[in-house]
N, C-alpha and C positions, 0 to 999 in steps of 0.2 A: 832360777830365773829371777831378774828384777823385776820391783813391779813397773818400771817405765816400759821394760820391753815386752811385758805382759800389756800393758795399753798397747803398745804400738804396733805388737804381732797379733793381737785378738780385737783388743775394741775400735780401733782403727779403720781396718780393715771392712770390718761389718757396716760402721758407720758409713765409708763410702760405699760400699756395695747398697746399702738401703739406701741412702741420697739418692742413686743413680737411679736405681727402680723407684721411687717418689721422683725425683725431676723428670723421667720417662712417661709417666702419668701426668706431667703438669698437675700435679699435687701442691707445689709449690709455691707459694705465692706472699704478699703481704700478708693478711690477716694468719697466716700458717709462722712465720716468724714473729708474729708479735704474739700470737698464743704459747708460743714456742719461749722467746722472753719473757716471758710472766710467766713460766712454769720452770724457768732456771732462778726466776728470783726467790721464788716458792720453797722448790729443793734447796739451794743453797741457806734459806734464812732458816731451814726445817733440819737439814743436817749438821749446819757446823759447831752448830751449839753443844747439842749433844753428843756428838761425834769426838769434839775436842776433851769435853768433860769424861767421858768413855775413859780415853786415854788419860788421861790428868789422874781421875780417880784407881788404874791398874784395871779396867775390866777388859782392855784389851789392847794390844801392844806393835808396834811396826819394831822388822828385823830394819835398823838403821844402817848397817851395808849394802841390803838391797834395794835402797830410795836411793833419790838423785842427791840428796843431804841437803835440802834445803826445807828448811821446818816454816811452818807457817802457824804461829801458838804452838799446839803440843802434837800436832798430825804433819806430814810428810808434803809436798805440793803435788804429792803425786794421787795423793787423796782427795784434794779439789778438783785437781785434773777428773777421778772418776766420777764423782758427784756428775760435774757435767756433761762429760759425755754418755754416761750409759742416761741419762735423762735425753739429750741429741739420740740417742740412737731409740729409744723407746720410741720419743716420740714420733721421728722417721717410718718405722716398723707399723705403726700405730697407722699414721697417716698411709703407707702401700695396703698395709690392710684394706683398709677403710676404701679406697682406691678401688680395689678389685672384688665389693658386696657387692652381688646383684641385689635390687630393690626390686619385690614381689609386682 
């Protein structure tokens, strides 16, 4: 399997199934997406650094037939592509959580 259809048949899917259950809660809202973008800027500035150099230096490698073949530095775009959404879906997951404590 590719990793694109590996996003699209697994992370995808999850992401809107927990959107739907968070928008269902009215979980949603302004300060949930500005917490939400400042925690893609966080991951993003936290991963590609060292994620690129991972790769660069051989500690670990993309089969380049199963990406979509467009490199970004030394990683796949299909590897940006996960950075953000499995952080979208944590935080999603995070907030239905959070959504359905009872407070004592």
């Amino acid at each position: 399997m590719t990793y694109p259809r590996i996003l699209f048949y697994f992370v995808v899917p999850a992401i809107a199934l927990a959107f739907a259950s968070t928008w269902a809660r009215k979980r949603i809202d302004a300060q949930f997406a500005k917490a939400l973008g400042a925690l893609l800027v966080i991951v993003y500035a936290a991963t590609v650094p060292w994620d690129n150099l991972a790769v660069k230096w051989g500690i670990w490698s993309f089969d380049w037939e199963k990406t979509a073949g467009i490199r970004l530095w030394y990683l796949p775009l299909e590897e940006y592509l996960f950075f953000g959404l499995e952080t979208v879906l944590a935080a999603l997951l995070f907030q239905t959580l959070r959504s359905t404590r009872t407070t004592p």
